[in-house]
N, C-alpha and C positions, 0 to 999 in steps of 0.2 A: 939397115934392115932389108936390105933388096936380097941379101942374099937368102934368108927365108923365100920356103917354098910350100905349097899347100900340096899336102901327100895324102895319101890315103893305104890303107891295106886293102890287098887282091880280098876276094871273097874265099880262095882255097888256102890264105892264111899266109903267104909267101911274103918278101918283106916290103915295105915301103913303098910305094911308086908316086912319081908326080899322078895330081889330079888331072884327069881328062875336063874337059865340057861336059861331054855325055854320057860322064857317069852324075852329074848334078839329077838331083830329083825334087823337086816341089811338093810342101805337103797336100792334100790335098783340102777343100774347104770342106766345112762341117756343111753336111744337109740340114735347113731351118725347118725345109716345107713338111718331116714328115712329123714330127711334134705339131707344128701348127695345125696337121689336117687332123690328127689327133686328138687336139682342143678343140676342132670344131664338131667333130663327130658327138665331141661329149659336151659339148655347150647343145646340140640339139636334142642328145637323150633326156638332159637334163630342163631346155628351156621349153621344149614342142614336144616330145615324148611323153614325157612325166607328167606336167600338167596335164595332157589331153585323157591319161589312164586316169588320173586321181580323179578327172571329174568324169568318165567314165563309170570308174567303180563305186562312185556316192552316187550316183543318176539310177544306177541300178540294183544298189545293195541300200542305200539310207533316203533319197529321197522320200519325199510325200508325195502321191498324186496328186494332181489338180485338177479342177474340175471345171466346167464353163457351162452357166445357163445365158441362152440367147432369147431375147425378145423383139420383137418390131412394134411400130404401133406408127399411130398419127396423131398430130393436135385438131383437136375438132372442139365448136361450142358456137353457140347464141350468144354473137358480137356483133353489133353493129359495126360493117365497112364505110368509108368514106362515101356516099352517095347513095347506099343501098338500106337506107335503113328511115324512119320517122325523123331520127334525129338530123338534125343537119349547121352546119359553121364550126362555131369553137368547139360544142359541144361533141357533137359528130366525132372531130377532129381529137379530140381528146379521147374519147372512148374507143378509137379505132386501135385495134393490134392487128396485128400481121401475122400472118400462121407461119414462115421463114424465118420472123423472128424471134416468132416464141418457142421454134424448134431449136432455133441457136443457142437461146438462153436455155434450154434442158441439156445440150451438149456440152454449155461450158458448167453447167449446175452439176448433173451428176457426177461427175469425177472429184467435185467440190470438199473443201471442208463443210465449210455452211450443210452440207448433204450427210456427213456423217452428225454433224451436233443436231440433225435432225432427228434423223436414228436411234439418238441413244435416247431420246425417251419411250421407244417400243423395242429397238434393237441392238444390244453392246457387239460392235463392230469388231471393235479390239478385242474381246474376248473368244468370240468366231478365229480370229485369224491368230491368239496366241496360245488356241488348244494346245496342252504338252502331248498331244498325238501328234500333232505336228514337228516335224526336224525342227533339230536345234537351229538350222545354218538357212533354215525357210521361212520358222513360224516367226509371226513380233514378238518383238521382246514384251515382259509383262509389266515395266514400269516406262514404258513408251509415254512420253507426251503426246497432247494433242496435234503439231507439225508434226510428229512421226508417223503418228495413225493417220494423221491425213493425207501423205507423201505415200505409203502401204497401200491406204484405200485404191489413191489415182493409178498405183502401176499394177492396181489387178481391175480397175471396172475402164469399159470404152464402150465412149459412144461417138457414133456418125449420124449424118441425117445428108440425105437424098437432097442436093436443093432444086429440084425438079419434082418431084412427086411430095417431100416434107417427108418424108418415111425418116423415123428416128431408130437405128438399130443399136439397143443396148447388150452390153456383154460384160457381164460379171464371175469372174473365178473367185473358188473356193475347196479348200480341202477336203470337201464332201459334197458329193450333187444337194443333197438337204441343203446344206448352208449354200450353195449359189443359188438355188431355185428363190430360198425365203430371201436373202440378199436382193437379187431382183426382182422381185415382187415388191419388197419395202421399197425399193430404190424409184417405183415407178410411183408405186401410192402417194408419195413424199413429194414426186417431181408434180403430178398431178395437186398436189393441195398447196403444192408451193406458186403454181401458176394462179389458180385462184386467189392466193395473197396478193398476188402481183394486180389482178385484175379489180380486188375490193378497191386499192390506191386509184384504178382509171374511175372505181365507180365513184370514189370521192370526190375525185376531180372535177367529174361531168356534174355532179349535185352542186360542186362550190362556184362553179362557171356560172351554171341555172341559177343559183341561188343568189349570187353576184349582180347578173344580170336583172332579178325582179327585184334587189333591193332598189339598182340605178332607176330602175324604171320608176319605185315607188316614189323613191325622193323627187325623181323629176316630175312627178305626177303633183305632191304634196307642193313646191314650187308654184308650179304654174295656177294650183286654189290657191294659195296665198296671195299672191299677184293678181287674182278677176279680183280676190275678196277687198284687198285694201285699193285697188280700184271704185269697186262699188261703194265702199265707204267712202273714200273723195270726190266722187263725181254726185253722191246720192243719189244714186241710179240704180235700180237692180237690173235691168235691160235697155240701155241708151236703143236700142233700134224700136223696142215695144214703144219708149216716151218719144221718138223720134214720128212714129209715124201714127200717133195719136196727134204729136201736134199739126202734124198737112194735113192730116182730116177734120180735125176740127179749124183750120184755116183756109180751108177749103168750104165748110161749111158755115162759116163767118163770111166768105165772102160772098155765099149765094145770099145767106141773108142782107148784105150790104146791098148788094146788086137788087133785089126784092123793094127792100126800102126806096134805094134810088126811083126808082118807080113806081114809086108810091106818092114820090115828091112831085116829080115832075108831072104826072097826073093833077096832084094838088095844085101845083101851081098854073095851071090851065085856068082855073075857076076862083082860086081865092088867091091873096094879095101875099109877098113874100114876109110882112109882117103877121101873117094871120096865126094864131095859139098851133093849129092842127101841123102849120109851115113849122114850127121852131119845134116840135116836139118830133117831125119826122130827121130833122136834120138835126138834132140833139143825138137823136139814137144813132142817125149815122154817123155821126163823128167818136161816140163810143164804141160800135163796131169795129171803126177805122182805128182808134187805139188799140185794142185785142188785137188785131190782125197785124199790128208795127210789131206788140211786143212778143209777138209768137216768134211773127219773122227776124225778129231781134235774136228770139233763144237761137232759132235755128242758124241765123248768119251774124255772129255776134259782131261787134266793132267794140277799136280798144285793146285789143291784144289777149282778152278771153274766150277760152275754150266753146265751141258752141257744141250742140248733138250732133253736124257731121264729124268734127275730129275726135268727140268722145266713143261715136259709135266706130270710128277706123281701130282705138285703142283696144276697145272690147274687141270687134271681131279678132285682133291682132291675139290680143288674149285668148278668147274663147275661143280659137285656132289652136294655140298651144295647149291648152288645156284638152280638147278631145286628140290633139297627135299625143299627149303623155296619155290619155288613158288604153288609147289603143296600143302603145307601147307597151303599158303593162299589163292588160290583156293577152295580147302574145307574149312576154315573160314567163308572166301565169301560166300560159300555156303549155311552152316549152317548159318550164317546171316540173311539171304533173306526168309530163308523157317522160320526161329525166326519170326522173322515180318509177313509173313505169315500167319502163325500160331496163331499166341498172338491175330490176327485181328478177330481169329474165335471164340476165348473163349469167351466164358459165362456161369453163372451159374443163373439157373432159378428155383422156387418153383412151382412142381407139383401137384397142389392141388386135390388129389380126393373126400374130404369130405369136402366143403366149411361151412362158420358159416354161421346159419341163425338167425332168429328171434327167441328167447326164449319162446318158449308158456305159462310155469308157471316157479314160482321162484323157486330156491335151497336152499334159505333161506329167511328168519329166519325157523326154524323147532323148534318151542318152544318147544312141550313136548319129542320132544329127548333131547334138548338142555337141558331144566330142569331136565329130568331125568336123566342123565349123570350125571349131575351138582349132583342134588340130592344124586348117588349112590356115588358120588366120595369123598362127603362131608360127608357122613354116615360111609364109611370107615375111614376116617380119627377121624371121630368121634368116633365110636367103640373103635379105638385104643387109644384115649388119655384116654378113660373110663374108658379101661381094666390099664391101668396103674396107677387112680388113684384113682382105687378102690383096687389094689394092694399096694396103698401106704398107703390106709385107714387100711386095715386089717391088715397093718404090726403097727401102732402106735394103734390098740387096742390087 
């Protein structure tokens, strides 16, 4: 086969010639990039283009308005503080709220469900927000459960609160200034009668502490009578210190009489003989004297291992000590009781309103060409970046 030869014909048609080198020619390679930049042009009319007119043209041909009533206020009310009030310990301590924190709890309450099931006994929420005046693609749906109305409610009402001044700013939209104004208005009445539940629970509290407290005291009181009484019944004493110190006076006065007599004897016996009637009758009487005066000092210093009147009257005092510390414990009990009650009858807690809502003069939304252009920019970025990546992936397979 060598002697094969690769030939070609001239271009003017003459005959055969061997092939040159440089008439070889190379096809040339297909262009990829200009179909691909083609795709991408029209992946952007279609991904960031398109979207960004279609919500353009409903922002401004089918939307609903929306409407925003705003209020301000503050929590204010006749609470006993920690140290600032009559009340003072558990009780004090129990009854104390915080205005920080009762602004808190209105900020996580009103966006609340609990806030809308309050509502629907003066105000159907879901009914407001699923007027058929409202767009199809805005208004609720009208067999909405209770988690949807309640999910609806939160992404139209906000509230902040100031925690340096307490200042609670609420803001509620609605498809008509009417329904935000009445919305916000309810939304405050409710938040207001909801803190006062909150605060009937401190007033129980502080009554069940007080109340607590004068029972303990009663019982401790009723104790410590039971304990003088069956004392007094085992000692048969109703005052060991009254019998205590009736017996030194009367053996005090026993012994002036002894002492008298004795001197009466030894007078006697000056003149008459120690046998003499007047001799045995003065020293009869002194020897009964001198008995009285053994068995007083007997009661008083017993021997034997029985109780005399000083350890009956250490028992009593020990008692009758306890006995008036339980009654002055429940004395102040009692006390603190009555000024409890007192007090709980003053609380309240009320909303200060100094910026009340009004009527909404223009809408807050729809804002189409922000809306769209947002839309637009956000979508362009996204879009850039899938490009740069897969025009990164193009350059790498050629």
């Amino acid at each position: 086969m060598n002697h094969v030869r690769d030939l070609m014909r001239p271009a003017d048609g003459g005959a055969l010639q061997p092939r040159r080198p440089d008439h070889v020619q190379m096809p040339e390679p297909p262009d990829l990039w200009r179909p691909f930049v083609r795709g991408l042009w029209a992946s952007f009319g279609a991904l960031v283009v398109a979207p960004a007119l279609a919500v353009l043209v409903y922002l401004l041909a089918f939307a609903s308005p929306l409407y925003e009533a705003q209020s301000q206020f503050v929590v204010r009310g006749d609470v006993n503080r920690p140290g600032g009030g009559s009340l003072g310990g558990a009780v004090g301590a129990v009854a104390a709220l915080n205005v920080n924190q009762e602004s808190s709890i209105l900020v996580r309450f009103l966006p609340s469900r609990a806030l809308v099931e309050r509502l629907r006994g003066t105000l159907d929420v879901a009914a407001l927000y699923s007027s058929p005046d409202i767009d199809s693609l805005s208004r609720l749906a009208e067999d909405a459960d209770a988690d949807a109305v309640a999910a609806y409610w939160a992404d139209k009402v906000s509230a902040s609160v100031d925690p340096v001044s307490g200042v609670v700013t609420l803001k509620v939209r609605a498809y008509s200034p009417e329904d935000a104004l009445t919305l916000n208005q309810a939304a405050m009445l409710e938040s207001e009668t909801m803190l006062n539940l909150l605060l009937d629970d401190s007033r129980r509290d502080a009554l069940r502490v007080a109340e607590q407290d004068r029972e303990r005291a009663a019982e401790a009181l009723e104790d410590a009578r039971r304990e003088l009484e069956a004392f007094r019944r085992e000692a048969g004493l109703l005052d060991p210190n009254d019998a205590g110190a009736q017996a030194v006076d009367l053996i005090y006065e026993l012994r002036g009489q002894r002492a008298a007599l004795s001197a009466q004897l030894e007078a006697a016996l000056t003149s008459l003989s120690p046998s003499a009637p007047q001799v045995r009758a003065l020293r009869t009487r002194l020897s009964a004297l001198d008995d009285q005066i053994a068995a007083l000092e007997a009661e008083l210093v017993p021997t034997g291992g029985t109780e005399g009147l000083p350890v009956l009257i250490s028992r009593f005092d020990a008692l009758e000590l306890k006995r008036a510390f339980a009654e002055k414990s429940f004395g102040r009990a009692e006390l603190t009781l009555l000024r409890t009650q007192a007090e709980v009858e003053r609380w309240h807690l009320y909303l200060t309103v100094f910026d009340p809502p009004t009527l909404a003069a223009e809408e807050v939304e729809p804002r189409p060409f922000w809306t769209s252009g947002k839309l637009f920019a956000t979508l362009a970025v996204l879009w850039a970046i899938l490009a740069l990546l897969a025009a990164g992936t193009m350059d790498h397979r050629q």
